[in-house]
C-alpha positions as CSV (number, residue, x, y, z in Angstrom):
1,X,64.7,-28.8,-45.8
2,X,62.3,-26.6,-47.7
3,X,60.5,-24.4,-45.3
4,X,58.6,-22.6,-47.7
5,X,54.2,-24.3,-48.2
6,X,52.8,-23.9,-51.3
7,X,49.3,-22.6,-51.6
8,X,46.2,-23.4,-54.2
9,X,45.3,-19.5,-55.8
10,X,42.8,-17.6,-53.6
11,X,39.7,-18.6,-55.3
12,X,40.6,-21.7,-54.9
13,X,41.4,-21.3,-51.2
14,X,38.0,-19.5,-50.9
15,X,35.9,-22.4,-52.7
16,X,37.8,-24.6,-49.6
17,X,36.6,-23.1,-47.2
18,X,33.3,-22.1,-49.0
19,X,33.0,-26.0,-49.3
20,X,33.6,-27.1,-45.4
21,X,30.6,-24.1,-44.4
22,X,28.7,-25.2,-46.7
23,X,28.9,-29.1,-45.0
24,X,31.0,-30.5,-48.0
25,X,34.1,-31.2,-45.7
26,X,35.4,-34.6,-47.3
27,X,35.0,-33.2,-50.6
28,X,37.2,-29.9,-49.7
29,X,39.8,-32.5,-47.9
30,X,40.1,-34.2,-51.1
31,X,40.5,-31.2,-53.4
32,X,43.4,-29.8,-51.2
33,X,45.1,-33.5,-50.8
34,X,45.0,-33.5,-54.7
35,X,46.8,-29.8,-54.6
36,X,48.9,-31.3,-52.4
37,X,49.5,-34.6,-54.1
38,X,49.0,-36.8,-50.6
39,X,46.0,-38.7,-49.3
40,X,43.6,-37.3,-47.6
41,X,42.6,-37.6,-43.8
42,X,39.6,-39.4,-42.8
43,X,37.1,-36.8,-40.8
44,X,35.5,-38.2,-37.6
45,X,33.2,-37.1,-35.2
46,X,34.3,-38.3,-31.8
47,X,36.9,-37.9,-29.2
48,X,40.5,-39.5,-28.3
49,X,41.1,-40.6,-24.6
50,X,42.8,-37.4,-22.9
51,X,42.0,-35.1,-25.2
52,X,38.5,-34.4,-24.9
53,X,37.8,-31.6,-22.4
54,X,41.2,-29.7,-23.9
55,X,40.2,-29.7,-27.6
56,X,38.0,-29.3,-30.3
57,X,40.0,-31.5,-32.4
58,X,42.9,-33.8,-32.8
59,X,44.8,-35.1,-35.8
60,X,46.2,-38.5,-35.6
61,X,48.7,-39.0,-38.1
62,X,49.4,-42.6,-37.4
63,X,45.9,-43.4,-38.3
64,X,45.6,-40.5,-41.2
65,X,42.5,-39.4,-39.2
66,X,41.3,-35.9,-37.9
67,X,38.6,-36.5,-34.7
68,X,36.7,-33.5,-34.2
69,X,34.4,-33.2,-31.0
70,X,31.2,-32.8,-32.9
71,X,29.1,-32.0,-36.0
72,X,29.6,-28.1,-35.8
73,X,33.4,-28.4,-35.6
74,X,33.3,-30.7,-38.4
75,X,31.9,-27.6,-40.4
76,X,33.9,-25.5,-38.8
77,X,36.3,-24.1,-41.4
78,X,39.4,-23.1,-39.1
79,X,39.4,-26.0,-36.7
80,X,39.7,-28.7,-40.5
81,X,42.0,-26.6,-41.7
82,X,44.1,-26.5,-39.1
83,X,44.3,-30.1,-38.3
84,X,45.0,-30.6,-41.8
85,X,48.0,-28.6,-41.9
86,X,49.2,-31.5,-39.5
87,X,48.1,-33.9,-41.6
88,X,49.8,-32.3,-44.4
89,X,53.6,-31.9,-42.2
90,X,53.0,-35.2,-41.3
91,X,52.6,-36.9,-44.8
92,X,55.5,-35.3,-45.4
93,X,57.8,-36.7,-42.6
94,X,58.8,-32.9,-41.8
95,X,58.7,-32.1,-38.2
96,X,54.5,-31.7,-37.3
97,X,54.9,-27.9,-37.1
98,X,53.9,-25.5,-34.7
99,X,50.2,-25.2,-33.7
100,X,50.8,-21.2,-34.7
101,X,51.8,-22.3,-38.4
102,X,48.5,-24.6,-38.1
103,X,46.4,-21.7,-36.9
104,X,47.9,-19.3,-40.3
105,X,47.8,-21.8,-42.8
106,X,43.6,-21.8,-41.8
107,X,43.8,-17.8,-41.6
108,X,45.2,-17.8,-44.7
109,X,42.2,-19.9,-46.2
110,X,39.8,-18.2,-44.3
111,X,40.8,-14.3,-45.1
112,X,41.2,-15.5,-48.5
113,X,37.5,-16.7,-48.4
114,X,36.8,-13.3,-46.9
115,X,38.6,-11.2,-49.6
116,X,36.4,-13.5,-52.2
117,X,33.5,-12.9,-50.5
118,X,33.4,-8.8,-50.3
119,X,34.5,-8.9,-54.1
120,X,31.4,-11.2,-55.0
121,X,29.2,-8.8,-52.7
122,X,30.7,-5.3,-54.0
123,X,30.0,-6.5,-57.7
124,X,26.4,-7.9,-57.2
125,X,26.0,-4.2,-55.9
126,X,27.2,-2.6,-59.0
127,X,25.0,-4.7,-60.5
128,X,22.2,-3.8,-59.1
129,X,23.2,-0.1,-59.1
130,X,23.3,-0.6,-62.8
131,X,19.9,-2.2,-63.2
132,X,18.4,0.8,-61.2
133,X,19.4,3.4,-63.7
């Protein structure tokens, strides 16, 4: 079995997560699904019976479905991203994967947002360094 993930290039992982802050979850779902060449989950906000004081929220792969708790964790770039990584090992019929490979495939995301982010604020200050002279 190949153990190794492929990943979408860092600006693309950035716009991801740029995507889900900026309250354009589904469409961010759908763009990784296509990189990924699967359907994607269904978001919902609500709970599952005996999960809801324990997490935030919960893929169900039988019904292709992520529940998060709220509205905020439905924004919340780390929580999606990680229960998409169990959507992902799931449509793939590979064992669901540990909840520590879920929490660095949304690191990786979300320090690749990060890495984006100082680049697009160190060049706006050249910039503007430029215009002063």
């Amino acid at each position: 079995m190949n153990t190794t993930l492929d990943f979408p290039e860092t600006k693309t992982q950035a716009l991801i997560v740029k995507m889900i802050l900026n309250k354009r979850t589904e469409e961010s779902l759908q763009l990784l699904s296509n990189f990924y060449n699967i359907q994607p989950p269904e978001v919902i906000v609500g709970t599952i019976k005996g999960k809801r004081k324990t997490v935030h929220a919960v893929y169900v792969g039988i019904q292709k479905r992520i529940y998060a708790t709220n509205s905020d964790i439905f924004y919340n770039p780390f929580v999606i991203l990680h229960e998409f990584y169990h959507h992902l090992r799931y449509r793939g019929m590979e064992h669901r994967g540990s909840e520590k490979n879920a929490d660095n495939f949304a690191l990786r995301f979300i320090n690749s947002y990060r890495s984006e982010h100082a680049k697009n604020v160190e060049g706006k200050g050249n910039r503007m360094e430029k215009n002063k002279a």
